[in-house]
C-alpha positions as CSV (number, residue, x, y, z in Angstrom):
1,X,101.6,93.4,88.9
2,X,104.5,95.9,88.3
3,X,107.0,96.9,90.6
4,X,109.0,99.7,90.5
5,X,112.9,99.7,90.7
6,X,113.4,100.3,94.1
7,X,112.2,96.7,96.3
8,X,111.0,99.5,99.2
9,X,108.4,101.4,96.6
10,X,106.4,98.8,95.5
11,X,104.0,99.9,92.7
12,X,101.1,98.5,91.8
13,X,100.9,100.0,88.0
14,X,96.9,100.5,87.1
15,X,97.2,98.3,84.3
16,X,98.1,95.4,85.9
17,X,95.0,95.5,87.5
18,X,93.6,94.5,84.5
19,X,95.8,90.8,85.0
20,X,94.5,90.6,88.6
21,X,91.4,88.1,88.5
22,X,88.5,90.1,89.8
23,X,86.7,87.2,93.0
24,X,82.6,88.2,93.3
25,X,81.9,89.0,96.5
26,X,78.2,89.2,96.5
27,X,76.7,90.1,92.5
28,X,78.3,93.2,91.3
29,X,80.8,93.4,94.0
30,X,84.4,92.6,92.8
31,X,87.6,92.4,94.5
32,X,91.1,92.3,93.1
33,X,93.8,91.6,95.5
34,X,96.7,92.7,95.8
35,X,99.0,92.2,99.0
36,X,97.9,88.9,100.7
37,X,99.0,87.7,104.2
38,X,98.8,84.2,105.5
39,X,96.9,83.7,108.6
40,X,99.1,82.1,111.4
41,X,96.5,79.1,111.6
42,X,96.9,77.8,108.3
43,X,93.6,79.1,106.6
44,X,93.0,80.7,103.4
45,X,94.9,83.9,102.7
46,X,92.9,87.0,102.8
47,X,94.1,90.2,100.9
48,X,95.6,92.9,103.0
49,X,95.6,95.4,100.5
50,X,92.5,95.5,97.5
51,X,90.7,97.2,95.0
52,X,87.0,96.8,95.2
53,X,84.5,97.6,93.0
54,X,80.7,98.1,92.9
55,X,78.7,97.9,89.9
56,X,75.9,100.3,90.0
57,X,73.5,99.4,92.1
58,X,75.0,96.9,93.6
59,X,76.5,96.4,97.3
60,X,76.5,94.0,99.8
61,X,74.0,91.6,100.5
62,X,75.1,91.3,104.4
63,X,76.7,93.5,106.9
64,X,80.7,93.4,106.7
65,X,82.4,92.6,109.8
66,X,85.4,93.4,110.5
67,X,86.4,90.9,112.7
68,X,90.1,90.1,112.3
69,X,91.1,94.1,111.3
70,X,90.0,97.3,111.1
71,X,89.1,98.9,107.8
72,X,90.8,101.7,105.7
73,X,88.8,102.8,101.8
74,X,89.5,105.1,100.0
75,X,86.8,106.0,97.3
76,X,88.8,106.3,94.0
77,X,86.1,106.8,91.8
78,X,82.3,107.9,92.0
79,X,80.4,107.5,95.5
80,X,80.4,104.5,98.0
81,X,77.1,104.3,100.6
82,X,76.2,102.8,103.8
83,X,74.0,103.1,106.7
84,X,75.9,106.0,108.2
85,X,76.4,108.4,105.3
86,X,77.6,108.9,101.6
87,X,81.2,109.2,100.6
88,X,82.2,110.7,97.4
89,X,85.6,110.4,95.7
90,X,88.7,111.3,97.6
91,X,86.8,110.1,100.7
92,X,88.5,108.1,103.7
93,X,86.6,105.8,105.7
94,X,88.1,103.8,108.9
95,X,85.9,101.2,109.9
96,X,87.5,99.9,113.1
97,X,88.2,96.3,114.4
98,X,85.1,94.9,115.3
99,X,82.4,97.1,113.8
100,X,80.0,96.3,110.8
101,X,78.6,98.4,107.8
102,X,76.9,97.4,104.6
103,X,78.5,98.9,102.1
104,X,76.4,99.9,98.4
105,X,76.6,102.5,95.6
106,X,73.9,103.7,93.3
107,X,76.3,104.8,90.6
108,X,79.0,102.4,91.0
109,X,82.3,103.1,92.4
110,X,85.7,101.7,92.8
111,X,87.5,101.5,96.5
112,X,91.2,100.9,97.5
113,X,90.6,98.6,100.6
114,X,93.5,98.3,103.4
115,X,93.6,95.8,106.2
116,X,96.1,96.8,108.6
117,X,96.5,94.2,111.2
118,X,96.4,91.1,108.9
């Protein structure tokens, strides 16, 4: 990742998203981290801030809860899907603490995923 000048502007340059490991969620679903927090019990970090991508086609296999924070995407490219609608680029969707979706795209798109309370 690249960082600007300035430690209070962060920047997370689109190219070095190309160095970020990509972990499969479910097939065709990709994440790339890249702000992670520590949980206070010890556990496995979880990303607080990701990209996401959905090959087309593809989404998840099970509902995604949002147990431990709500849920901010932004669709950055193409369309995202769920039960409750379709969301084309430039789209915001807040999913709040506690509720479920199951997220899928037809023609593939990428997401910018933000966690706020972790």
């Amino acid at each position: 990742m690249t960082t600007s000048t300035r430690p209070d502007f962060p920047v997370v340059d689109a190219r070095a998203l190309e160095s970020i490991d990509p972990i499969e969620l479910y097939p065709g679903v990709t994440a790339q981290g890249v702000s992670w927090t520590s949980p206070a019990d010890g556990s496995d970090p979880l990303p607080r801030e990701a990209y996401v991508r959905l090959a087309p086609g593809s989404g998840y296999t099970e509902p995604d809860h949002h147990g431990d924070s709500s849920e901010i995407l932004v669709v950055v490219e193409e369309e995202l899907s769920d039960e409750g609608g379709h969301y084309p680029a430039g789209s915001r969707v807040r999913g709040a603490k506690g509720s479920t979706h199951q997220p899928h795209s037809e023609q593939g798109c990428l997401l910018y995923a933000f966690f706020p309370e972790r």
